[in-house]
mmCIF file of the N, C-alpha and C atoms, coordinates in Angstrom:
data_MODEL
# 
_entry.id   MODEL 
# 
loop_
_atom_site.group_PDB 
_atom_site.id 
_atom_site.type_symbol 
_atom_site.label_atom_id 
_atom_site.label_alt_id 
_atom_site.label_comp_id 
_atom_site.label_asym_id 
_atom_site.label_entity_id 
_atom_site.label_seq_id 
_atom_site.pdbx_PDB_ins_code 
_atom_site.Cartn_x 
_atom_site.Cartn_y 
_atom_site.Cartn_z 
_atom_site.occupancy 
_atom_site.B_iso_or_equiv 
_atom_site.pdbx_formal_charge 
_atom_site.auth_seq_id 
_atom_site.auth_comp_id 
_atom_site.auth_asym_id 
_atom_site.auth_atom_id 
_atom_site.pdbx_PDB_model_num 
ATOM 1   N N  . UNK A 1 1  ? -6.291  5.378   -3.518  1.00 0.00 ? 1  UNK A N  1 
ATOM 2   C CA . UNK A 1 1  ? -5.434  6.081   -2.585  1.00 0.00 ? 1  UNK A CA 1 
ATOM 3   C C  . UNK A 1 1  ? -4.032  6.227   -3.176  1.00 0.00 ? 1  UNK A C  1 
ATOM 4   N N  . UNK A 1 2  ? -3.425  5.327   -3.614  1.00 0.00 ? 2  UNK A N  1 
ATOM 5   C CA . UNK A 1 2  ? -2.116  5.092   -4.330  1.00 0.00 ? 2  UNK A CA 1 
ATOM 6   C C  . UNK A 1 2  ? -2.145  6.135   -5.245  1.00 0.00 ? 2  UNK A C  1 
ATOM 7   N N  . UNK A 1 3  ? -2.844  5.903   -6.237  1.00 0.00 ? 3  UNK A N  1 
ATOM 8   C CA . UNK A 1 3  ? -3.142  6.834   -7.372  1.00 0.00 ? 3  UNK A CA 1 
ATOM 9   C C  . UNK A 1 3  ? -3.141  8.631   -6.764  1.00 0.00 ? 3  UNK A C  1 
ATOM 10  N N  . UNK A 1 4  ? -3.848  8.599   -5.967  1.00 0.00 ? 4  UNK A N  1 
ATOM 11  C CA . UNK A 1 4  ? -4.131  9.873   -5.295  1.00 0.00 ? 4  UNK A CA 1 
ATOM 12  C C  . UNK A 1 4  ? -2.457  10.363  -4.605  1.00 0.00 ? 4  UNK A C  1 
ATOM 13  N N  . UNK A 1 5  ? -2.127  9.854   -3.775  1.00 0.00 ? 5  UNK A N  1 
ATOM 14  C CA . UNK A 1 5  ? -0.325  10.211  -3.729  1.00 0.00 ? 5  UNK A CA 1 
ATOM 15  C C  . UNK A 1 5  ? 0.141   10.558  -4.740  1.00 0.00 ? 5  UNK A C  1 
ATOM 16  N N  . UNK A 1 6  ? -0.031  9.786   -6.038  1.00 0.00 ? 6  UNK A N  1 
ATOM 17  C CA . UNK A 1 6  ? 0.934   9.962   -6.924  1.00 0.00 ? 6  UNK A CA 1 
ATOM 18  C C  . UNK A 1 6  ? 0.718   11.294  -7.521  1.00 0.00 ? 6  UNK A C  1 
ATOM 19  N N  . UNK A 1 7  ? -0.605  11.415  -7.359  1.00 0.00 ? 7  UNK A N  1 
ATOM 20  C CA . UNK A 1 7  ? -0.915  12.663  -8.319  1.00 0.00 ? 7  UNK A CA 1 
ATOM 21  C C  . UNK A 1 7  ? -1.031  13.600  -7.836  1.00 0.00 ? 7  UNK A C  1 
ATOM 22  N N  . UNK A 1 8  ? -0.960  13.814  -5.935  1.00 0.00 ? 8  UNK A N  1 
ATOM 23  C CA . UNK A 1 8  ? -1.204  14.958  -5.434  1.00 0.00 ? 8  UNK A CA 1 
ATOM 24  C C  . UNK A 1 8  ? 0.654   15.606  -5.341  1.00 0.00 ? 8  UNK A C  1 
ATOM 25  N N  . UNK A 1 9  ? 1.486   14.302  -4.885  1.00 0.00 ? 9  UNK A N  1 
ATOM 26  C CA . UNK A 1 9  ? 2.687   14.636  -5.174  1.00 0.00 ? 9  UNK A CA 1 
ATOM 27  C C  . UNK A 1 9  ? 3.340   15.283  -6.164  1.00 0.00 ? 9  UNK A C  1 
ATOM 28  N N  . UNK A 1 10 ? 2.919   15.227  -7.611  1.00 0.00 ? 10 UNK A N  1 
ATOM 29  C CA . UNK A 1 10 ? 3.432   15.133  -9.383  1.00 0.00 ? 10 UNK A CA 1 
ATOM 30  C C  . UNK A 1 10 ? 3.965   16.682  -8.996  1.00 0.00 ? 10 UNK A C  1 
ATOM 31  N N  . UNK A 1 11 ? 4.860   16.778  -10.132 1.00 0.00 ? 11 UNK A N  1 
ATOM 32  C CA . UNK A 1 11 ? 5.347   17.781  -10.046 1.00 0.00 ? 11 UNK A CA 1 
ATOM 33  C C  . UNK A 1 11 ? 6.047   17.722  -11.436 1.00 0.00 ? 11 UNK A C  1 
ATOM 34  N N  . UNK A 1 12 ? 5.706   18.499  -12.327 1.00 0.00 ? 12 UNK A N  1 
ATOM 35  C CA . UNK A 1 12 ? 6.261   18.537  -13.954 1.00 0.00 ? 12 UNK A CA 1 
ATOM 36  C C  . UNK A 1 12 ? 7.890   18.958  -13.921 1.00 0.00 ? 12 UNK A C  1 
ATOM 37  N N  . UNK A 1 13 ? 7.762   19.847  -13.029 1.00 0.00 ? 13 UNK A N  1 
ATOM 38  C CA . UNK A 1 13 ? 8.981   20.217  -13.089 1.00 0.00 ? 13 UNK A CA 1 
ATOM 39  C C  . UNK A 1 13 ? 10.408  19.806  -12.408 1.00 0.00 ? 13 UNK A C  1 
ATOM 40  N N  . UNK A 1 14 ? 10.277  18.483  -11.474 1.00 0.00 ? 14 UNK A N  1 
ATOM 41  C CA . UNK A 1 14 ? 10.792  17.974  -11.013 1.00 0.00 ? 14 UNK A CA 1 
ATOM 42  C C  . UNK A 1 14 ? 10.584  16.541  -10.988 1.00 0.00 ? 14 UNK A C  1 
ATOM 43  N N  . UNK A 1 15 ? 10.755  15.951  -12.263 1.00 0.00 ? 15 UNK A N  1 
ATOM 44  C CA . UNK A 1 15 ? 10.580  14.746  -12.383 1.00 0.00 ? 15 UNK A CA 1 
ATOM 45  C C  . UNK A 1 15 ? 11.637  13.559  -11.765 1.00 0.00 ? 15 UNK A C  1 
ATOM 46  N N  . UNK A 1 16 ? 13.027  14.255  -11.379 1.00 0.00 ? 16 UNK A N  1 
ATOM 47  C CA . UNK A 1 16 ? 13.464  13.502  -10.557 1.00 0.00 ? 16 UNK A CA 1 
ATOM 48  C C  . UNK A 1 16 ? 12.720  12.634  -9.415  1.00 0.00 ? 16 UNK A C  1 
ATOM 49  N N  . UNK A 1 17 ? 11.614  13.486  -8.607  1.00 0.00 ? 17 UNK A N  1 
ATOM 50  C CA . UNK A 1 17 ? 11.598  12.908  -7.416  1.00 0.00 ? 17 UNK A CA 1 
ATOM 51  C C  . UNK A 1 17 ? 10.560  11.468  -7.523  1.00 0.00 ? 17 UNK A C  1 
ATOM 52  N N  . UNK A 1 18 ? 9.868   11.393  -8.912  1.00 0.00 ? 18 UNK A N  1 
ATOM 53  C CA . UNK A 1 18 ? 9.648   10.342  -9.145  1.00 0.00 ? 18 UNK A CA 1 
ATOM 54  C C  . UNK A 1 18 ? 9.925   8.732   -8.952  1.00 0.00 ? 18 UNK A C  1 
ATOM 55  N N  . UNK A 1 19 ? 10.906  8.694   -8.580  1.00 0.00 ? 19 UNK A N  1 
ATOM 56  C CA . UNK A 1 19 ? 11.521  7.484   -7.979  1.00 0.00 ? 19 UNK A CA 1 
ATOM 57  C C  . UNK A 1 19 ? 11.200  7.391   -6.649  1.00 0.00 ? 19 UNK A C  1 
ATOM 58  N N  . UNK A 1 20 ? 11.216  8.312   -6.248  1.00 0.00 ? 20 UNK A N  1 
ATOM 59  C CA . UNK A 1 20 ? 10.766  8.362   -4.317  1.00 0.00 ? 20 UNK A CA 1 
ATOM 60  C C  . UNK A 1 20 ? 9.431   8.110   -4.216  1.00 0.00 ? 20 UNK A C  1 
ATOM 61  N N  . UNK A 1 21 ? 8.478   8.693   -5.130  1.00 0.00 ? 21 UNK A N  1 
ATOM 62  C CA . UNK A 1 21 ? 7.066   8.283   -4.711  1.00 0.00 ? 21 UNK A CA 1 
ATOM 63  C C  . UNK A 1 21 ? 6.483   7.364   -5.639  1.00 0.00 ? 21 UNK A C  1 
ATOM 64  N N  . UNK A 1 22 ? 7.453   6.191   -6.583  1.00 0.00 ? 22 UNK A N  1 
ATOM 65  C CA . UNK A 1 22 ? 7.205   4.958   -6.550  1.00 0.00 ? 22 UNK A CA 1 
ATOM 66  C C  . UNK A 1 22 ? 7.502   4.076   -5.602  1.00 0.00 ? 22 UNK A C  1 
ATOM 67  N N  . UNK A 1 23 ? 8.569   4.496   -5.162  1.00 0.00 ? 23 UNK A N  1 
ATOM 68  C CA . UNK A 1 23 ? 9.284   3.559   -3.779  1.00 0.00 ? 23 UNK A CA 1 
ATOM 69  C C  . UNK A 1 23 ? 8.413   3.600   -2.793  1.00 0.00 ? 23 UNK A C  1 
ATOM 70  N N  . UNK A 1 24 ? 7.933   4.681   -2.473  1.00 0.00 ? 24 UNK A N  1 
ATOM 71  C CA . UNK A 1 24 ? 6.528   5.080   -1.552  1.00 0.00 ? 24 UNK A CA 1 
ATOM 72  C C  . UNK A 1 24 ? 5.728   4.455   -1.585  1.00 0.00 ? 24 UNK A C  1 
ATOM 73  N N  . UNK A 1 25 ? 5.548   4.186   -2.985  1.00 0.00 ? 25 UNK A N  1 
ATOM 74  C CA . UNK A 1 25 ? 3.752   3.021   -2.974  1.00 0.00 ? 25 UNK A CA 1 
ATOM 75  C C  . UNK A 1 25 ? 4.073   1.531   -3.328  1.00 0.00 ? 25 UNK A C  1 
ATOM 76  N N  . UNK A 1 26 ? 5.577   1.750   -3.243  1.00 0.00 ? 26 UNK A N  1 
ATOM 77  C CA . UNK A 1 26 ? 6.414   -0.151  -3.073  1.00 0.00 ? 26 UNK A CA 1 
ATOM 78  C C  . UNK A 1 26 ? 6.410   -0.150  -1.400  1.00 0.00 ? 26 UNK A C  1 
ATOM 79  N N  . UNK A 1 27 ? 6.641   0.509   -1.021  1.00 0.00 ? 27 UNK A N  1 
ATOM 80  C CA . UNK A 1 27 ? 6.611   0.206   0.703   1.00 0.00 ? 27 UNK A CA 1 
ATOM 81  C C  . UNK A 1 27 ? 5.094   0.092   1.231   1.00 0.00 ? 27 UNK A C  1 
ATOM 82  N N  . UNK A 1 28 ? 4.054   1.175   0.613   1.00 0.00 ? 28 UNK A N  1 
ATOM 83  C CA . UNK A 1 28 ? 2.884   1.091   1.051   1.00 0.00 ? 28 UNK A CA 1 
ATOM 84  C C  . UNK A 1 28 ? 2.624   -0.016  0.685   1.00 0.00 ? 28 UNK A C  1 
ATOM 85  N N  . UNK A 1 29 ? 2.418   -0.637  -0.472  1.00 0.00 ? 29 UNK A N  1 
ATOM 86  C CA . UNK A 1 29 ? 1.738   -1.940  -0.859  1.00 0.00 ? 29 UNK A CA 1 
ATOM 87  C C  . UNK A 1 29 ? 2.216   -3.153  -0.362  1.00 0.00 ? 29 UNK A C  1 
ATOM 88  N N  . UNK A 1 30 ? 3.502   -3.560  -0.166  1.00 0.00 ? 30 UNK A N  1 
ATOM 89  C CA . UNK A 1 30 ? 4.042   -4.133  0.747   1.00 0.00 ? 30 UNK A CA 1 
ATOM 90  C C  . UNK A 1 30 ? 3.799   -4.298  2.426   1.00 0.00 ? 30 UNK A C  1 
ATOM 91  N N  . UNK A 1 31 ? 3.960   -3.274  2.450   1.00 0.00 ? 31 UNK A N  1 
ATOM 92  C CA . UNK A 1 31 ? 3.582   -3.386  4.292   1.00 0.00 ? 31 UNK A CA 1 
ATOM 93  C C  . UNK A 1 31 ? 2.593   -3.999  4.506   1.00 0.00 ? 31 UNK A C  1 
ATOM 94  N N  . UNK A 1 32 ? 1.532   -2.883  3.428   1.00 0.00 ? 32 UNK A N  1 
ATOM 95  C CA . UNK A 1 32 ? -0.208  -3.413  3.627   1.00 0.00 ? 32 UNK A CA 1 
ATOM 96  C C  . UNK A 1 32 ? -0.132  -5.276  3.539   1.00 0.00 ? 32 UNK A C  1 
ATOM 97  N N  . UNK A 1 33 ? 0.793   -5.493  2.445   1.00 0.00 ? 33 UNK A N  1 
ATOM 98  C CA . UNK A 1 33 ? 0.547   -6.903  2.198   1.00 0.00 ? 33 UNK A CA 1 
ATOM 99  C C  . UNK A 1 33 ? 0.955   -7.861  3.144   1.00 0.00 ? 33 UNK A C  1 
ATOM 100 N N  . UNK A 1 34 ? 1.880   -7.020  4.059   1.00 0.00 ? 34 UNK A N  1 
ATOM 101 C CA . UNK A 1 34 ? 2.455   -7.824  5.249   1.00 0.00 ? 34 UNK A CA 1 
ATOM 102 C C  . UNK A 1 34 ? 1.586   -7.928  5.993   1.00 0.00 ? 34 UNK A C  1 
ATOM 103 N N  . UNK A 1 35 ? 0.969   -6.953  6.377   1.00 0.00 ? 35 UNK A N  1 
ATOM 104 C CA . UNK A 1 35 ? -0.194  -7.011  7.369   1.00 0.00 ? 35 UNK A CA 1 
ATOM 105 C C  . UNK A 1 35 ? -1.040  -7.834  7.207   1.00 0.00 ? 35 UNK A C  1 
ATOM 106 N N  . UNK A 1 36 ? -1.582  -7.840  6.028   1.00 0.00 ? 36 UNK A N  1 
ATOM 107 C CA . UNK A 1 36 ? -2.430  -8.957  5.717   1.00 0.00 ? 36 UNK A CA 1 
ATOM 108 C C  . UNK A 1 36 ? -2.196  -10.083 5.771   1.00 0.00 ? 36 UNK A C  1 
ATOM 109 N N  . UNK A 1 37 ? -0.994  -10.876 5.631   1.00 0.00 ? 37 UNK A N  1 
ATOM 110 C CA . UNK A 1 37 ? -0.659  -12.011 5.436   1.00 0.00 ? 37 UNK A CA 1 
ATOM 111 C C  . UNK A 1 37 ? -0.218  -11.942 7.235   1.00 0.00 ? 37 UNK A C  1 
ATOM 112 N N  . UNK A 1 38 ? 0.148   -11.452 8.105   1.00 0.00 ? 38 UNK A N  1 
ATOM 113 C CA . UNK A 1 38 ? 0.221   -11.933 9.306   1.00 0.00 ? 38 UNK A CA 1 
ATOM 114 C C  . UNK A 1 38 ? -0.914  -12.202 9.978   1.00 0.00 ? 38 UNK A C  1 
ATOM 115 N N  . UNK A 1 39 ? -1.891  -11.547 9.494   1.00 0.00 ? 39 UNK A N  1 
ATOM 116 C CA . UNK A 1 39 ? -3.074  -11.354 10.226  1.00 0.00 ? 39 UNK A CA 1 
ATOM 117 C C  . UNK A 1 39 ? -4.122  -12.016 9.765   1.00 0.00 ? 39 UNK A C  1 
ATOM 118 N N  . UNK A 1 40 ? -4.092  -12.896 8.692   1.00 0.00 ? 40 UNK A N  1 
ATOM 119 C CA . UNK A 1 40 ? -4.952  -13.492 8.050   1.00 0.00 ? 40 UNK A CA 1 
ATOM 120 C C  . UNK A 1 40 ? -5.539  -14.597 9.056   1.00 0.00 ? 40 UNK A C  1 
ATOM 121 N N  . UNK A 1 41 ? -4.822  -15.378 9.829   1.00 0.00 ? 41 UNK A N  1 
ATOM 122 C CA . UNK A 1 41 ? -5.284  -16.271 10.668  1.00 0.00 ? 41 UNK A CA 1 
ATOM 123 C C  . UNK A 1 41 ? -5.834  -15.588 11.830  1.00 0.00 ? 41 UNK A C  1 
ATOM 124 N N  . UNK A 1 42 ? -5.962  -15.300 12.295  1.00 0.00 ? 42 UNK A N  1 
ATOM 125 C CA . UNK A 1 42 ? -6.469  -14.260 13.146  1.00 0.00 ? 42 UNK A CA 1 
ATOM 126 C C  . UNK A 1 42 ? -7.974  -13.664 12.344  1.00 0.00 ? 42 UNK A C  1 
ATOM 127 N N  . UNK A 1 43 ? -8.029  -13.069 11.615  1.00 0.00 ? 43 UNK A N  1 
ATOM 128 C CA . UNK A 1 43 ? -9.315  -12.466 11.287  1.00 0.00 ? 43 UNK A CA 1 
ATOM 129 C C  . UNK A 1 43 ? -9.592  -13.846 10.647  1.00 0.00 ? 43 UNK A C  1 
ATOM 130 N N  . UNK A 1 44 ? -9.621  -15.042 10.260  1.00 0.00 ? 44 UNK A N  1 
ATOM 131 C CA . UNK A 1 44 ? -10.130 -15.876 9.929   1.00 0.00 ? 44 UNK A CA 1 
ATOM 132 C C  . UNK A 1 44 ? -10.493 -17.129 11.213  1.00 0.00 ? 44 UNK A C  1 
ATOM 133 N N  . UNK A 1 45 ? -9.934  -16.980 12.296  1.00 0.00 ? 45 UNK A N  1 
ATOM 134 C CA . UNK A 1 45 ? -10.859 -17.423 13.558  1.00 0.00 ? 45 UNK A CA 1 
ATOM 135 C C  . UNK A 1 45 ? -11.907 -16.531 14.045  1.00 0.00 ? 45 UNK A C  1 
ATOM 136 N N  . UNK A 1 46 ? -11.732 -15.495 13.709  1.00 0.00 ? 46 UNK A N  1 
ATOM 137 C CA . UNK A 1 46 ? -12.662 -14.314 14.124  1.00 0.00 ? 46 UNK A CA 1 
ATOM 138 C C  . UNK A 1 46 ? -13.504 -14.655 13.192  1.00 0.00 ? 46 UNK A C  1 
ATOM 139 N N  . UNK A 1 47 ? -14.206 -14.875 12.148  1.00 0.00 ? 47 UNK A N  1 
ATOM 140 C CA . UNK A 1 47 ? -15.318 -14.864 11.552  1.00 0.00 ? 47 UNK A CA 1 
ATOM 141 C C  . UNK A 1 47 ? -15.881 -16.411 11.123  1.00 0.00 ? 47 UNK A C  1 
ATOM 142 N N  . UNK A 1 48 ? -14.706 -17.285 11.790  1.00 0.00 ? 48 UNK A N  1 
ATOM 143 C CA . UNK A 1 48 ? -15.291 -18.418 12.121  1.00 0.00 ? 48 UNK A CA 1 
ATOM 144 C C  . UNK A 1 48 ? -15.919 -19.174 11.098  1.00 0.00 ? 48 UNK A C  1 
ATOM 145 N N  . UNK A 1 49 ? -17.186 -20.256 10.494  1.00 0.00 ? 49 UNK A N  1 
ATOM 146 C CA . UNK A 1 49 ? -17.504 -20.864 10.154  1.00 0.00 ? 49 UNK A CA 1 
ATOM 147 C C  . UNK A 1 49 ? -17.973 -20.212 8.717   1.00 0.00 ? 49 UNK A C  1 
ATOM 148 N N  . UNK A 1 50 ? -18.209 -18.925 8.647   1.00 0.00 ? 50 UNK A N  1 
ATOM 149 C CA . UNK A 1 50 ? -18.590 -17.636 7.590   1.00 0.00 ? 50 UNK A CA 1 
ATOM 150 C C  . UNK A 1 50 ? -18.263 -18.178 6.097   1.00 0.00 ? 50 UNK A C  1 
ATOM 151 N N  . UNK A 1 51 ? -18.838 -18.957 5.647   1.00 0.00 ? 51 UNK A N  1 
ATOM 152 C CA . UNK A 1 51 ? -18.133 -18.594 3.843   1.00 0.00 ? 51 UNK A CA 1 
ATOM 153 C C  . UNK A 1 51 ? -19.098 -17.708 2.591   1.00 0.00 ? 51 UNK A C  1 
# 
């Protein structure tokens, strides 16, 4: 998916905006990682005894 932003965004001729849609997939990957880490206890009572 990451990959796919980057490349549907690209633009040869405006390589400036390159910085914006790394920052883009620093916020996406982040958030995602937030989410995960809040929620980890939670989906791990939910599946309970499971290894």
């Amino acid at each position: 998916i990451i990959a796919g932003i980057l490349a549907g965004e690209f633009r040869a001729d405006s390589v400036d905006t390159m910085p914006a849609l790394y920052w883009q997939i620093v916020l996406t990957t982040a958030g995602s990682g937030l989410l995960l880490a809040v929620f980890v206890r939670p989906i791990r009572r939910l599946i309970g005894e499971i290894r």
